[in-house]
C-alpha positions as CSV (number, residue, x, y, z in Angstrom):
1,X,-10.3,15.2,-0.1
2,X,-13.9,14.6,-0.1
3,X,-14.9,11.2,0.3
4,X,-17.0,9.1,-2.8
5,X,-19.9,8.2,-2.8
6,X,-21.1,4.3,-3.5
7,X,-23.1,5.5,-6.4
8,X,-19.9,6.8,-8.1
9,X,-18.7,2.9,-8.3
10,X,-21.9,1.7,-10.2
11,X,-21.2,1.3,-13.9
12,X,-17.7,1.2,-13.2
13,X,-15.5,-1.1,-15.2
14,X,-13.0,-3.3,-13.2
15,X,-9.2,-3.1,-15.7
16,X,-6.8,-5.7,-15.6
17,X,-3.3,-5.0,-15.0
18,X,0.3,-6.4,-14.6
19,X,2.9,-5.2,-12.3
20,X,6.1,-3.6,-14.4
21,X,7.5,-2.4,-11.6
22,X,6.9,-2.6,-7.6
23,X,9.7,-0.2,-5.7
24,X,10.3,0.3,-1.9
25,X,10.2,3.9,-0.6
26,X,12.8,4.1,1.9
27,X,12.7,6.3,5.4
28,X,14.9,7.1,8.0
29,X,13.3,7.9,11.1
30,X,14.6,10.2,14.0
31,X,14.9,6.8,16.3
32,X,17.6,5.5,13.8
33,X,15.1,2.8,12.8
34,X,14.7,2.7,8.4
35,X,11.3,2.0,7.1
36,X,10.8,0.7,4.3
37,X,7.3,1.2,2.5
38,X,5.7,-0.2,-0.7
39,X,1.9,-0.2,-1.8
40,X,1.0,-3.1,-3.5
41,X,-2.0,-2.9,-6.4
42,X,-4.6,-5.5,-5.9
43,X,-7.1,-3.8,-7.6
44,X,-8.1,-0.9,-10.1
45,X,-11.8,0.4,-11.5
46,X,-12.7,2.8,-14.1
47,X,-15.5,5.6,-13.6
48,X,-17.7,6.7,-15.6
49,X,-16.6,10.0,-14.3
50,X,-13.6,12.5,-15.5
51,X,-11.3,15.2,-14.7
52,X,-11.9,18.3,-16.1
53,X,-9.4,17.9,-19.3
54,X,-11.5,14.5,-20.0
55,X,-9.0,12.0,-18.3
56,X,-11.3,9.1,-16.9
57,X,-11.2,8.9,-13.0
58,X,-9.8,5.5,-11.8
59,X,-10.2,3.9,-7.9
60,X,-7.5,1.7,-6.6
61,X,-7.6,-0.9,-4.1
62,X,-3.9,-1.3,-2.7
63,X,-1.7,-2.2,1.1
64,X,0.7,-0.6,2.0
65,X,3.6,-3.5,2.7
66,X,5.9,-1.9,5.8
67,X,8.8,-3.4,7.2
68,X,11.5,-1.8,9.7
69,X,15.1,-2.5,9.1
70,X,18.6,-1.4,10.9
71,X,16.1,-0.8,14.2
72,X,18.7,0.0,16.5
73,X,19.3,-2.5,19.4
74,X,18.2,-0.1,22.2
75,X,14.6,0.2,20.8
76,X,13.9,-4.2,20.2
77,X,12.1,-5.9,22.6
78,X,13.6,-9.5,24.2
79,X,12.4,-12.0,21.6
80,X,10.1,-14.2,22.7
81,X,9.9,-18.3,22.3
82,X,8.5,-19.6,19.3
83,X,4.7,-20.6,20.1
84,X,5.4,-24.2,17.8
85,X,8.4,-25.9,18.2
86,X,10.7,-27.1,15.3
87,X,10.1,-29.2,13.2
């Protein structure tokens, strides 16, 4: 995948969204560990460019949200003290 060029961005038209629906892609790793993995929209753009068959080109800005669950208890570290104390 070749990378774009800034030029490609000028003219283009930031579009509004809403979420409808944000899942969690789920893996399970050799270690034991499940990942779980979700991108998160924050941000789309229009081109003035399109795909052969005339579909207009959009850019996303997005994170990727990763958390590790059912790590098993031979691969966590000793937890360490809490840097503030309770309130």
């Amino acid at each position: 995948m070749s990378k774009m060029r800034r030029e490609a961005l000028q003219d283009s038209e930031d579009i509004d969204f809403t979420e409808e629906k944000e899942q969690w892609n789920e893996y399970k790793l050799a270690d034991g560990t499940t990942l779980k993995v979700k991108l998160v929209l924050r941000g789309i753009k229009r081109l003035k460019r399109y795909e052969p068959d005339g579909t207009p080109i959009y850019v996303i800005n997005s994170i990727n949200v990763v958390r590790a669950v059912d790590v098993p208890p031979g691969l966590k570290a000793k937890p360490k003290k809490p840097e503030v104390s309770p309130v």
